[in-house]
PQR file with spaces between the fields and no chain letter, atoms N, CA, C, O and H, PARSE charges and radii, in Angstrom:
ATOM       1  N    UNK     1     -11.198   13.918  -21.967 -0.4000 1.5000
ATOM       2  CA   UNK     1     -10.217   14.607  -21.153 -0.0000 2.0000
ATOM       3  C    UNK     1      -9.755   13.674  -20.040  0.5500 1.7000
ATOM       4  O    UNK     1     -10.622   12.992  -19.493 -0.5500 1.4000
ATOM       5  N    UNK     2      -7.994   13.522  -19.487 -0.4000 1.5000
ATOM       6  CA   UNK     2      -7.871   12.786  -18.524 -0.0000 2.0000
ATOM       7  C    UNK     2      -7.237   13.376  -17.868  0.5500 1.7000
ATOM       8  O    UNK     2      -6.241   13.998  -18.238 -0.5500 1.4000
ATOM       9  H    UNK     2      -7.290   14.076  -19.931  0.4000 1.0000
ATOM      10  N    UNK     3      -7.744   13.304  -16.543 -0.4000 1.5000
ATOM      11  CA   UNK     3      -6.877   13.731  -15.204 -0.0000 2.0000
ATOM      12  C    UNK     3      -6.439   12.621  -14.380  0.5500 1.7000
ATOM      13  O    UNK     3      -6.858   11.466  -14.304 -0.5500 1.4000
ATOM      14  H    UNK     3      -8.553   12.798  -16.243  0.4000 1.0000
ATOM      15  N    UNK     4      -5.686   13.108  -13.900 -0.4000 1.5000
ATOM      16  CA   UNK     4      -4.627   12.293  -12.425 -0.0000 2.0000
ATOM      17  C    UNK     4      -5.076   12.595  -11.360  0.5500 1.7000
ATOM      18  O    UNK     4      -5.969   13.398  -11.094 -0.5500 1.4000
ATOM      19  H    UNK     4      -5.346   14.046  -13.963  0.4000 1.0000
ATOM      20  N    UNK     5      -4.320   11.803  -10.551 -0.4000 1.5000
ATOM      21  CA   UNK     5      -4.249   12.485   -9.265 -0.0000 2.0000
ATOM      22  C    UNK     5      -2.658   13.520   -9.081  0.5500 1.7000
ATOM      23  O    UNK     5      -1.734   13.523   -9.894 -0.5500 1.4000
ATOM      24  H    UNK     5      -3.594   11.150  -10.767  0.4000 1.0000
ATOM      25  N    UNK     6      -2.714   14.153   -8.057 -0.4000 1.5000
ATOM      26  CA   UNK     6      -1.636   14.933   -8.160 -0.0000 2.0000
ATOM      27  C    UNK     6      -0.530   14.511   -7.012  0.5500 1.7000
ATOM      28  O    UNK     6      -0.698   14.329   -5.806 -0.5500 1.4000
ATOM      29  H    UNK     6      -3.465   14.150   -7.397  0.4000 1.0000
ATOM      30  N    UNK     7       0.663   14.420   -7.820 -0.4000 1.5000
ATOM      31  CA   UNK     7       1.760   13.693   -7.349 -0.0000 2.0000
ATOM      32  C    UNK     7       2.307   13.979   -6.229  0.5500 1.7000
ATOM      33  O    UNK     7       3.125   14.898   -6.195 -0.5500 1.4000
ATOM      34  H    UNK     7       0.799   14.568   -8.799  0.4000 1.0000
ATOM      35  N    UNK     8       1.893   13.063   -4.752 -0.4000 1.5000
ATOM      36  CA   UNK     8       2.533   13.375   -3.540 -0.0000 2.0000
ATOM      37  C    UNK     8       3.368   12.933   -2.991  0.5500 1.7000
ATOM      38  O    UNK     8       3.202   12.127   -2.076 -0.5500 1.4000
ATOM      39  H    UNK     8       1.228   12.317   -4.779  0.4000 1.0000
ATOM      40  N    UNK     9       4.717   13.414   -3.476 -0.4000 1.5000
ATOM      41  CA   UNK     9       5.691   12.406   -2.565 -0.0000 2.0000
ATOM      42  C    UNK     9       5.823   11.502   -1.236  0.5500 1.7000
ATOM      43  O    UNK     9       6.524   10.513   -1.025 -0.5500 1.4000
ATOM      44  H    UNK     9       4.852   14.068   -4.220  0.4000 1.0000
ATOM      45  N    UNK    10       5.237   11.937   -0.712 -0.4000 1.5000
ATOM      46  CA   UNK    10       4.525   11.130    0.828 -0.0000 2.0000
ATOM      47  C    UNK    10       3.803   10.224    0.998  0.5500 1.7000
ATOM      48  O    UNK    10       3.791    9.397    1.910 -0.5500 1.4000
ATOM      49  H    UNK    10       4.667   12.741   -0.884  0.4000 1.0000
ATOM      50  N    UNK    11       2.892   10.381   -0.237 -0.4000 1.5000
ATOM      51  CA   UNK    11       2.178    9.081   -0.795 -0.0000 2.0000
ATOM      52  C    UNK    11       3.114    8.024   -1.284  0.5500 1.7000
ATOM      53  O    UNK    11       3.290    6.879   -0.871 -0.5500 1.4000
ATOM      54  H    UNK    11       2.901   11.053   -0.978  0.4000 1.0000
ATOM      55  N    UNK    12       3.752    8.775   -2.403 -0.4000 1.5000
ATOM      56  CA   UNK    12       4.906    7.684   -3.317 -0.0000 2.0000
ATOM      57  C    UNK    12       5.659    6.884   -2.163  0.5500 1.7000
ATOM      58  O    UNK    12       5.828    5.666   -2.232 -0.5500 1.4000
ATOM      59  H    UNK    12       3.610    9.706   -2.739  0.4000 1.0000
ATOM      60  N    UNK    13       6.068    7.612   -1.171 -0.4000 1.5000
ATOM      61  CA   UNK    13       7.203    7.043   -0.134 -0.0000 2.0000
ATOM      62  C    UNK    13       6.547    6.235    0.779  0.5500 1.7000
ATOM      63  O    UNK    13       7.258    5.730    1.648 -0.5500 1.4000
ATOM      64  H    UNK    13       5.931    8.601   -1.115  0.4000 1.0000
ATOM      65  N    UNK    14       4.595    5.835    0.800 -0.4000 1.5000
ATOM      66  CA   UNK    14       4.253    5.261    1.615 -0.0000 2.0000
ATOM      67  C    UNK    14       3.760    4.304    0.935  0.5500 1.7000
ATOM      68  O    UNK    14       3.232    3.356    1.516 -0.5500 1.4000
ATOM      69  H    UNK    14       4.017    6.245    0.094  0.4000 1.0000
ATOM      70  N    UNK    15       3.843    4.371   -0.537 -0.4000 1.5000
ATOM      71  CA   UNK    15       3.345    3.516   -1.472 -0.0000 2.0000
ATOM      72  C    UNK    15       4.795    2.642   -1.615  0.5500 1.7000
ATOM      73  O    UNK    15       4.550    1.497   -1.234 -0.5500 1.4000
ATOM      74  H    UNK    15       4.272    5.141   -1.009  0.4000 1.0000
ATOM      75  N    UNK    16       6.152    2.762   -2.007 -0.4000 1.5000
ATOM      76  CA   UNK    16       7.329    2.191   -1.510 -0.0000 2.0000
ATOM      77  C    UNK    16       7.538    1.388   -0.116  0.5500 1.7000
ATOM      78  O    UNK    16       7.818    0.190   -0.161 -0.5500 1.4000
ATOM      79  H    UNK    16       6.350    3.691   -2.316  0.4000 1.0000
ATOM      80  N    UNK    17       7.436    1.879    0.789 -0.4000 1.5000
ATOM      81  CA   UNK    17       7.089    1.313    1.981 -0.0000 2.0000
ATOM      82  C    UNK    17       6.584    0.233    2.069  0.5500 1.7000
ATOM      83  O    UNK    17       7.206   -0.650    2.660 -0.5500 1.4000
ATOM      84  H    UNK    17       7.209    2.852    0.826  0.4000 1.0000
ATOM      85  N    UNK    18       5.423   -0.007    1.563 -0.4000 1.5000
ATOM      86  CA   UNK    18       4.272   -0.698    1.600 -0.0000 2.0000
ATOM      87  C    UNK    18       4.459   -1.886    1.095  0.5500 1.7000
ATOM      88  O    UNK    18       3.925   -2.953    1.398 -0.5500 1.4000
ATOM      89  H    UNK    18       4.918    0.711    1.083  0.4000 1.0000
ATOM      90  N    UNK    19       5.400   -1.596    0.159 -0.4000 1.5000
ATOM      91  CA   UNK    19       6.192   -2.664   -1.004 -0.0000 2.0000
ATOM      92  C    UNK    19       7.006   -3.411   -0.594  0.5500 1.7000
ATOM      93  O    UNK    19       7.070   -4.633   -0.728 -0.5500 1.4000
ATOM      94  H    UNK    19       5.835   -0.729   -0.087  0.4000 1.0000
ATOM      95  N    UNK    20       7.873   -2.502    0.086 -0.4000 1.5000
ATOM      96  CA   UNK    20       9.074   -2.742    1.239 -0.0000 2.0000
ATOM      97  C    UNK    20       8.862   -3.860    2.296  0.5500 1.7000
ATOM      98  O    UNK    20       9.575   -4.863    2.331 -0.5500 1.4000
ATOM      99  H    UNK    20       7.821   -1.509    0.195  0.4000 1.0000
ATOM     100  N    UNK    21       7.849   -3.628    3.149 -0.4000 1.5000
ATOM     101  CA   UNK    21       7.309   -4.313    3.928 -0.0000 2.0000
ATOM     102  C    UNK    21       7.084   -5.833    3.460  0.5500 1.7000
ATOM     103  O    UNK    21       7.569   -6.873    3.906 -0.5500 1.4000
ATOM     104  H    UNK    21       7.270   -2.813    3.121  0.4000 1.0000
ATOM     105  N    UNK    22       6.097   -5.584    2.309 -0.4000 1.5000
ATOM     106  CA   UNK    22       5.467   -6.849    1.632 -0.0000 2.0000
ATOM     107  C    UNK    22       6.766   -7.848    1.525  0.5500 1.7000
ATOM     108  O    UNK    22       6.853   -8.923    2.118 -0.5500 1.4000
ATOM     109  H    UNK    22       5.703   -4.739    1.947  0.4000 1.0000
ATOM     110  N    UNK    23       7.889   -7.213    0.542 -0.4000 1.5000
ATOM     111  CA   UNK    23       8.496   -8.155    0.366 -0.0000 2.0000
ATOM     112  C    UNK    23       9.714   -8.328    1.358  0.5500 1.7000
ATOM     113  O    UNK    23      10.566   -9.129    0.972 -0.5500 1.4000
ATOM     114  H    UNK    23       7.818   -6.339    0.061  0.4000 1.0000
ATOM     115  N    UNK    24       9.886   -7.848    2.300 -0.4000 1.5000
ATOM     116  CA   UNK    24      10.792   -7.826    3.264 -0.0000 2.0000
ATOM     117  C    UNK    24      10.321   -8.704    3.897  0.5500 1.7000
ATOM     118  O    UNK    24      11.152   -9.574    4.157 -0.5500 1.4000
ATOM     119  H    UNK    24       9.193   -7.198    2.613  0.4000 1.0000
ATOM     120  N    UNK    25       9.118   -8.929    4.364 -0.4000 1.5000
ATOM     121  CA   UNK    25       8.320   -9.940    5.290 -0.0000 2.0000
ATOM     122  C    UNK    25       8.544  -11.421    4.442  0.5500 1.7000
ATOM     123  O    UNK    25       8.299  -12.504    4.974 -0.5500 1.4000
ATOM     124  H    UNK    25       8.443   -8.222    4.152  0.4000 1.0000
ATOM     125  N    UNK    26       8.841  -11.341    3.621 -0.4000 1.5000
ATOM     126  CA   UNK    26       8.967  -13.198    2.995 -0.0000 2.0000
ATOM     127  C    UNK    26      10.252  -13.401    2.112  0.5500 1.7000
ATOM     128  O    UNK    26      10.468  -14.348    1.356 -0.5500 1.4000
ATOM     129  H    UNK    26       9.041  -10.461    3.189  0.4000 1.0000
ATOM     130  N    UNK    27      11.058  -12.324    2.360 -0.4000 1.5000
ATOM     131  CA   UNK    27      12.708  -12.373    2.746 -0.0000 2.0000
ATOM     132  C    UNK    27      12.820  -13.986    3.356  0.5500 1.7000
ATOM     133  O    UNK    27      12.130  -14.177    4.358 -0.5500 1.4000
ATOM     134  H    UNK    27      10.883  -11.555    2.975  0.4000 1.0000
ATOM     135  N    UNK    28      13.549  -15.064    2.899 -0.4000 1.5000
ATOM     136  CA   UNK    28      13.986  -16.509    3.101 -0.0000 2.0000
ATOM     137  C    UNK    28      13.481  -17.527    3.858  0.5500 1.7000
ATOM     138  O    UNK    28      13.958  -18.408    4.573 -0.5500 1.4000
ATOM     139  H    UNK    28      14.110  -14.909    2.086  0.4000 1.0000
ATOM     140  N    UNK    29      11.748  -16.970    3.312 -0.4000 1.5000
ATOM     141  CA   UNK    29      11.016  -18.470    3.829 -0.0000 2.0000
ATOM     142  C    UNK    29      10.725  -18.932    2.417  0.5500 1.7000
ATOM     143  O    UNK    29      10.891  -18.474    1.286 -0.5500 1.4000
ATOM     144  H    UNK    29      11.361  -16.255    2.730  0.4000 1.0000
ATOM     145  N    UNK    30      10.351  -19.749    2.817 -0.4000 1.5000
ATOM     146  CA   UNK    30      10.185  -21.157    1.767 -0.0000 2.0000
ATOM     147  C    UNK    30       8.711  -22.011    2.120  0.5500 1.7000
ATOM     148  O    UNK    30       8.116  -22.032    3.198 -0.5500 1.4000
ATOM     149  H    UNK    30      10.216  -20.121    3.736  0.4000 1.0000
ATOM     150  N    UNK    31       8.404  -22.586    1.043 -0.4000 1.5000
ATOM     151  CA   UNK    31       7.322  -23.646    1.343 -0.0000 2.0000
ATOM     152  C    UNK    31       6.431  -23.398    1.972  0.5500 1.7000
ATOM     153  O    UNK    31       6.023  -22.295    1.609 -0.5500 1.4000
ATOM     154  H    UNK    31       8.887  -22.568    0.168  0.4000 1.0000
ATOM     155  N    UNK    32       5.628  -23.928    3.037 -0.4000 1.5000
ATOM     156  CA   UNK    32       4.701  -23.579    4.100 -0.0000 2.0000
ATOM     157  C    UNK    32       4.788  -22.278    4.692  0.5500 1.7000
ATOM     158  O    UNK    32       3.912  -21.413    4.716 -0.5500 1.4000
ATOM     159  H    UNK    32       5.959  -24.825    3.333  0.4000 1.0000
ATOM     160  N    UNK    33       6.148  -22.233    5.252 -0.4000 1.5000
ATOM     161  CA   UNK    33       5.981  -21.193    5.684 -0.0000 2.0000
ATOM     162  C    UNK    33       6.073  -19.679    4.811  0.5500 1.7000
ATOM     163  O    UNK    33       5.718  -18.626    5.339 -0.5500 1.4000
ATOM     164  H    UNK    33       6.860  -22.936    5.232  0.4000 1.0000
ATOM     165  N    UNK    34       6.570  -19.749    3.487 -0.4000 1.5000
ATOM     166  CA   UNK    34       5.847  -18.929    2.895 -0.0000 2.0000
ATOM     167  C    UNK    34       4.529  -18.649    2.529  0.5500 1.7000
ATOM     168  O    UNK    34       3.842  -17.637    2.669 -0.5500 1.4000
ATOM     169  H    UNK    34       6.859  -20.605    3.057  0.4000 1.0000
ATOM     170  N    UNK    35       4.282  -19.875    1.971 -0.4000 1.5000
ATOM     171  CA   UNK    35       2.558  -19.642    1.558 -0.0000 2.0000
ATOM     172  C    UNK    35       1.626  -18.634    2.854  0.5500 1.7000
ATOM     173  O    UNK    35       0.827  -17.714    2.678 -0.5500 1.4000
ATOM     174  H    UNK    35       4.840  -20.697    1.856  0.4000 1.0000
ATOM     175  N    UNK    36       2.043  -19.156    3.923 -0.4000 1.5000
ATOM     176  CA   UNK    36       1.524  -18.438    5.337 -0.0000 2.0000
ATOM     177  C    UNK    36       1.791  -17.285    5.581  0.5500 1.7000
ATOM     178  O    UNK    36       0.885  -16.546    5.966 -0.5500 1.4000
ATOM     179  H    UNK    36       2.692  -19.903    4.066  0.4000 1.0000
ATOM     180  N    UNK    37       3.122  -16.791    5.429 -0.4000 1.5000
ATOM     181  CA   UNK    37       3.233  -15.907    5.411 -0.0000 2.0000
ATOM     182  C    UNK    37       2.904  -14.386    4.212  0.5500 1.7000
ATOM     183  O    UNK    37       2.879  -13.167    4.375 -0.5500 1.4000
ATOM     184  H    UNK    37       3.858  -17.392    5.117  0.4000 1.0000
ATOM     185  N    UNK    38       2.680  -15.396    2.930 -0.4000 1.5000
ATOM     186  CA   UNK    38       2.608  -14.242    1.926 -0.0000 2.0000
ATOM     187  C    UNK    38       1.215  -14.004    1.923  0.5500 1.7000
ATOM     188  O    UNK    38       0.945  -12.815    1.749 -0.5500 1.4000
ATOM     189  H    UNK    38       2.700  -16.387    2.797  0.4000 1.0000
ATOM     190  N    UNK    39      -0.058  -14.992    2.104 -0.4000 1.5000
ATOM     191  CA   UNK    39      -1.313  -14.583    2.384 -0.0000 2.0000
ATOM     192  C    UNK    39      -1.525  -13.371    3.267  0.5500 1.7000
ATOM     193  O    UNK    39      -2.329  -12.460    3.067 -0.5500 1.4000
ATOM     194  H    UNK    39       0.161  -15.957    2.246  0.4000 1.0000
ATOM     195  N    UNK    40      -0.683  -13.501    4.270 -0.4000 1.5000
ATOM     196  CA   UNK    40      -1.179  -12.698    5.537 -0.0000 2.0000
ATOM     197  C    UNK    40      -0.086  -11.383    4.813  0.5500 1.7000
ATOM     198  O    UNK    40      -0.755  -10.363    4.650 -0.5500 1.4000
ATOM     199  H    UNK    40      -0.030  -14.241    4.433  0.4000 1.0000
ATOM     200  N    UNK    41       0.953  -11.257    4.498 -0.4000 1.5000
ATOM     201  CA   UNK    41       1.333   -9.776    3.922 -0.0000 2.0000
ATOM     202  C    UNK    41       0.656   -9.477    3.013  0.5500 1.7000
ATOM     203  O    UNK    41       0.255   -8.313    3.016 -0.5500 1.4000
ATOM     204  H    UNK    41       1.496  -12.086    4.630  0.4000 1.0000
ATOM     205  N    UNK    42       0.278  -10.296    1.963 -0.4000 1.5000
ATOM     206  CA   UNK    42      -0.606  -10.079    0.926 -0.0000 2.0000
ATOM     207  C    UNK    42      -2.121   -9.201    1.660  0.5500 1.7000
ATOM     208  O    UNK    42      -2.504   -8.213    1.034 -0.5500 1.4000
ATOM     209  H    UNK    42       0.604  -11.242    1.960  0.4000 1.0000
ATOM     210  N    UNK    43      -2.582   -9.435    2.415 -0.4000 1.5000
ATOM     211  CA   UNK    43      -3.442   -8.995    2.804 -0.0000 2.0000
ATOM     212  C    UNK    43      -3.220   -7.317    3.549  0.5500 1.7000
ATOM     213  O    UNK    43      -3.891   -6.322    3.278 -0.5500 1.4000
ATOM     214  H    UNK    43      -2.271  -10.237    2.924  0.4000 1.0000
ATOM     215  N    UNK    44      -2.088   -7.412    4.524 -0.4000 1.5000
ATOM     216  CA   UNK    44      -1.607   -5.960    4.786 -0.0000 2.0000
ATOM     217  C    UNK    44      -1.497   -5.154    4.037  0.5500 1.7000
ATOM     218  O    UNK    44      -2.043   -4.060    4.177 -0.5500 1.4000
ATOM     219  H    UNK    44      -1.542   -8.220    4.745  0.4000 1.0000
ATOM     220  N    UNK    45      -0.656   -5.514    2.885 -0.4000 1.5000
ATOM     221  CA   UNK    45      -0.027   -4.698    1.883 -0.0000 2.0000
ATOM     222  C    UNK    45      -1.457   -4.175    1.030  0.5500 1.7000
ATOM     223  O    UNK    45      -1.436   -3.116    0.403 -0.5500 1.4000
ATOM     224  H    UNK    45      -0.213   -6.403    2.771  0.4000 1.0000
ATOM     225  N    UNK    46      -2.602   -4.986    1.084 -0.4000 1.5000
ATOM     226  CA   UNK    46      -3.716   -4.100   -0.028 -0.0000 2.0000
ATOM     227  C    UNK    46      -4.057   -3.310    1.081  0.5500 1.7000
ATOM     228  O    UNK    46      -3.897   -2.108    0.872 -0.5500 1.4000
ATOM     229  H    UNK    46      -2.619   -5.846    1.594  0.4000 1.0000
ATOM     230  N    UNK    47      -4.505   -3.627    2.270 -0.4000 1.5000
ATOM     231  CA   UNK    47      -5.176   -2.671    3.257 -0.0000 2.0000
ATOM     232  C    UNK    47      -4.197   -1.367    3.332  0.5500 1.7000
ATOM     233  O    UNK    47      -4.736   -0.292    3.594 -0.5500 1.4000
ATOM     234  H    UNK    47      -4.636   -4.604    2.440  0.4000 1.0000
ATOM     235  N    UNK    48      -2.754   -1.403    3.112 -0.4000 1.5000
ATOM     236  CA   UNK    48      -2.352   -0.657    3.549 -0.0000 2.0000
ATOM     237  C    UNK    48      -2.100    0.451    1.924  0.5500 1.7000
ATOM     238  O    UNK    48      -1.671    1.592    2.096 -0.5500 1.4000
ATOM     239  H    UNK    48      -2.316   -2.276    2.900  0.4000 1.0000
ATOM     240  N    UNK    49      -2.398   -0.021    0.528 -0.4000 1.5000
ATOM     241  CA   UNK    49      -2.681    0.223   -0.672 -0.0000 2.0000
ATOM     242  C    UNK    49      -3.783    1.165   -0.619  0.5500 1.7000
ATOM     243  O    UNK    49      -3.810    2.227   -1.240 -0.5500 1.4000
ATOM     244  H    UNK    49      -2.747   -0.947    0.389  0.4000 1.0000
ATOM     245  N    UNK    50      -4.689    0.729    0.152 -0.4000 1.5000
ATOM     246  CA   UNK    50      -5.886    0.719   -0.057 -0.0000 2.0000
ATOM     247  C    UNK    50      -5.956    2.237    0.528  0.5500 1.7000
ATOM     248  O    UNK    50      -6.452    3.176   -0.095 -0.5500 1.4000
ATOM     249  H    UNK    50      -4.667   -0.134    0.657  0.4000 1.0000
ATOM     250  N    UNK    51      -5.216    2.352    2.196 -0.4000 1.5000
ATOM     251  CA   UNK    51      -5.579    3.759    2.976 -0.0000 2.0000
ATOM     252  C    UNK    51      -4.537    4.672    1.839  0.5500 1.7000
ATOM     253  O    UNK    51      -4.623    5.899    1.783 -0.5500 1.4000
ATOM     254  H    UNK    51      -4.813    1.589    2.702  0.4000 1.0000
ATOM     255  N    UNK    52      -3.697    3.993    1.086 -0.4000 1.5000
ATOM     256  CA   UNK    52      -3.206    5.025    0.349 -0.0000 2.0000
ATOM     257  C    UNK    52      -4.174    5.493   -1.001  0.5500 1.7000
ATOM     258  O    UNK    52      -4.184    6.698   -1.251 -0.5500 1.4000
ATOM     259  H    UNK    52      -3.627    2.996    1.132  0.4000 1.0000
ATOM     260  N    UNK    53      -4.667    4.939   -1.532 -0.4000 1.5000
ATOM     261  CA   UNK    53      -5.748    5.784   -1.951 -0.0000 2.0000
ATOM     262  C    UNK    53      -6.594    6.448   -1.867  0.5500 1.7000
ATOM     263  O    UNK    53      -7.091    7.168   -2.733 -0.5500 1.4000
ATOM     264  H    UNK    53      -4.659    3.960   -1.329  0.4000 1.0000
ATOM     265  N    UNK    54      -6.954    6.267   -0.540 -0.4000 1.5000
ATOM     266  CA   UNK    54      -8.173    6.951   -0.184 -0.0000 2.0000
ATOM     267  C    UNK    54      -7.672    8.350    0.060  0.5500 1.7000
ATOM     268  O    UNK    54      -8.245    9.391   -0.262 -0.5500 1.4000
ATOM     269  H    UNK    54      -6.550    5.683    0.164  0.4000 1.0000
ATOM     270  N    UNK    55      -6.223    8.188    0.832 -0.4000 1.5000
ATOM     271  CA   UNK    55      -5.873    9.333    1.188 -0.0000 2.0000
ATOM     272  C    UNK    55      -5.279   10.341    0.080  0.5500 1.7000
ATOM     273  O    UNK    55      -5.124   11.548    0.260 -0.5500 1.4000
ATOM     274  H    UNK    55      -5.757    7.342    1.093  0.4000 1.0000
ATOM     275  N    UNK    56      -4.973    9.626   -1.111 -0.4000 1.5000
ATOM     276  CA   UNK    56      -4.613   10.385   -2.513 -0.0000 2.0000
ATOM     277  C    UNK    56      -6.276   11.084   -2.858  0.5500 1.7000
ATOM     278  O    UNK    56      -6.546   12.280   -2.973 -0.5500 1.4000
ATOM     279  H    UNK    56      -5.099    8.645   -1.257  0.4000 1.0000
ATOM     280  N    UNK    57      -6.926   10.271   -2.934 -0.4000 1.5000
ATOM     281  CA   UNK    57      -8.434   10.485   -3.134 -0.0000 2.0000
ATOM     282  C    UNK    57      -9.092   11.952   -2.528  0.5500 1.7000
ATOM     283  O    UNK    57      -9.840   12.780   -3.047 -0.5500 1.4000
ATOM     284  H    UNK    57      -6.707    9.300   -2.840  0.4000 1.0000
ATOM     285  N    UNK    58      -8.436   11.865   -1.157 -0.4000 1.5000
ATOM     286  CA   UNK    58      -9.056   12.513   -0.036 -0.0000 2.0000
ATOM     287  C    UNK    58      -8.397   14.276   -0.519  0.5500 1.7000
ATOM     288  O    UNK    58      -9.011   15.330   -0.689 -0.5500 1.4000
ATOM     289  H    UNK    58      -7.828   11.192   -0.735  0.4000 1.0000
ATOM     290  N    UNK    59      -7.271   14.021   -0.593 -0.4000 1.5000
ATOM     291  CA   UNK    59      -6.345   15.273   -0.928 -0.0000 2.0000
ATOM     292  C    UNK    59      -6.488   15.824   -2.222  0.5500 1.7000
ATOM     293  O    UNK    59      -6.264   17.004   -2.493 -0.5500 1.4000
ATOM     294  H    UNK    59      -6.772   13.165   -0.455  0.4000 1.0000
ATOM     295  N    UNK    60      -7.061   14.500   -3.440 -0.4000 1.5000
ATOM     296  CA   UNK    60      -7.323   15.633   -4.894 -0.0000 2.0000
ATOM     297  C    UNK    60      -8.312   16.600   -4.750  0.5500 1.7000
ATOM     298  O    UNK    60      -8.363   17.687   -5.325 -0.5500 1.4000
ATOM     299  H    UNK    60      -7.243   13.541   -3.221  0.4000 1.0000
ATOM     300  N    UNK    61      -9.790   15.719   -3.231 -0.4000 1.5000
ATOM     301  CA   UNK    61     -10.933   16.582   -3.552 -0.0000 2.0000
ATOM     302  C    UNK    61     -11.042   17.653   -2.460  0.5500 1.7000
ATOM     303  O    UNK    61     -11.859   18.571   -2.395 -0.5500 1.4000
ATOM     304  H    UNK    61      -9.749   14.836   -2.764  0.4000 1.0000
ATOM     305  N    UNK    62      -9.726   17.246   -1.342 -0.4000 1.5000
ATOM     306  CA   UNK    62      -9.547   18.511   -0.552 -0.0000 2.0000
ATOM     307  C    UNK    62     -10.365   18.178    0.871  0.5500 1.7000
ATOM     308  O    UNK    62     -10.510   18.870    1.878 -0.5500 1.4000
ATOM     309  H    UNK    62      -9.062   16.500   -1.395  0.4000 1.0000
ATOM     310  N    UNK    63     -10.815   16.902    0.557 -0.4000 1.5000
ATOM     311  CA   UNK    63     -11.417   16.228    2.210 -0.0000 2.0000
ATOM     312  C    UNK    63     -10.635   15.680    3.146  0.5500 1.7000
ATOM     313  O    UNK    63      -9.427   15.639    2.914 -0.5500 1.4000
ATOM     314  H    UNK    63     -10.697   16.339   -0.262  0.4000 1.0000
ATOM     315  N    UNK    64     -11.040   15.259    4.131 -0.4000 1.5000
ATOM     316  CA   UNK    64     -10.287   14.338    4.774 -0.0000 2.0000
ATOM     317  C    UNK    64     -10.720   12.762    4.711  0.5500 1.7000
ATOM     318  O    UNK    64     -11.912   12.455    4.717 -0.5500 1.4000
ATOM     319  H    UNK    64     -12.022   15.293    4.319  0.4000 1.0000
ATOM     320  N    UNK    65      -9.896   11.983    4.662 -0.4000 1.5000
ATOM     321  CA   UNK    65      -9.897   10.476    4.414 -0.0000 2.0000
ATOM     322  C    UNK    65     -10.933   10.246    5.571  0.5500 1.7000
ATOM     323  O    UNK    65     -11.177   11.033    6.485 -0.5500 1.4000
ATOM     324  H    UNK    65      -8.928   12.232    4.657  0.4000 1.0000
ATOM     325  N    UNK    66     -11.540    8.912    5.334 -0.4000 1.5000
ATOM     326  CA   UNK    66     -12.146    8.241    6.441 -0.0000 2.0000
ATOM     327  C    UNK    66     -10.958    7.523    7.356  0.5500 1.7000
ATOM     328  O    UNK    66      -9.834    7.129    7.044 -0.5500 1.4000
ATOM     329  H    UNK    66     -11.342    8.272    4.591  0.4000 1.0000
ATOM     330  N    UNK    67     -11.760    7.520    8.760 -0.4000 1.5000
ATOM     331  CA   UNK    67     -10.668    6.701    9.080 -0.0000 2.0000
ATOM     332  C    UNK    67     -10.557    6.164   10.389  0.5500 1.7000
ATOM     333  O    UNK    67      -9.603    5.443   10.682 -0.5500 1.4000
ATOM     334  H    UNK    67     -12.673    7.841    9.014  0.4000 1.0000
C-alpha cells in the first residue's frame, strides 16, 4: 500500500520559492564568483528544503514541526 503526503499549497509555494531564491541568487555570475556563490545557496536552499519537510511531515501526523 502507498501513501503520500497530503498536498499543501503553502508548502508547494514555499517549495517554489525556495527554487526561486536558489536560482535567482546566481542570476549572471560566472566563474569564481559563481562557484561561491552556488555553494553557499546550495546550502540555503536544502536547509530551507529541509524545514519544508519537516513541516509537510509535521502536518500529515498532526504535530508541530521542531523548530
Amino acid at each position: 500500500m502507498t501513501t503520500s503526503a497530503p498536498h499543501d499549497p503553502a508548502l508547494e509555494e514555499r517549495t517554489r520559492q525556495a527554487w526561486s531564491t536558489y536560482r535567482d541568487g546566481l542570476t549572471d555570475l560566472s566563474g569564481r564568483r559563481y562557484d561561491d556563490a552556488e555553494a553557499e545557496a546550495w546550502d540555503l536552499l536544502q536547509d530551507a528544503l529541509g524545514q519544508i519537510e519537516a513541516d509537510r511531515a509535521a502536518s500529515h501526523t498532526g504535530g508541530d514541526s521542531p523548530g
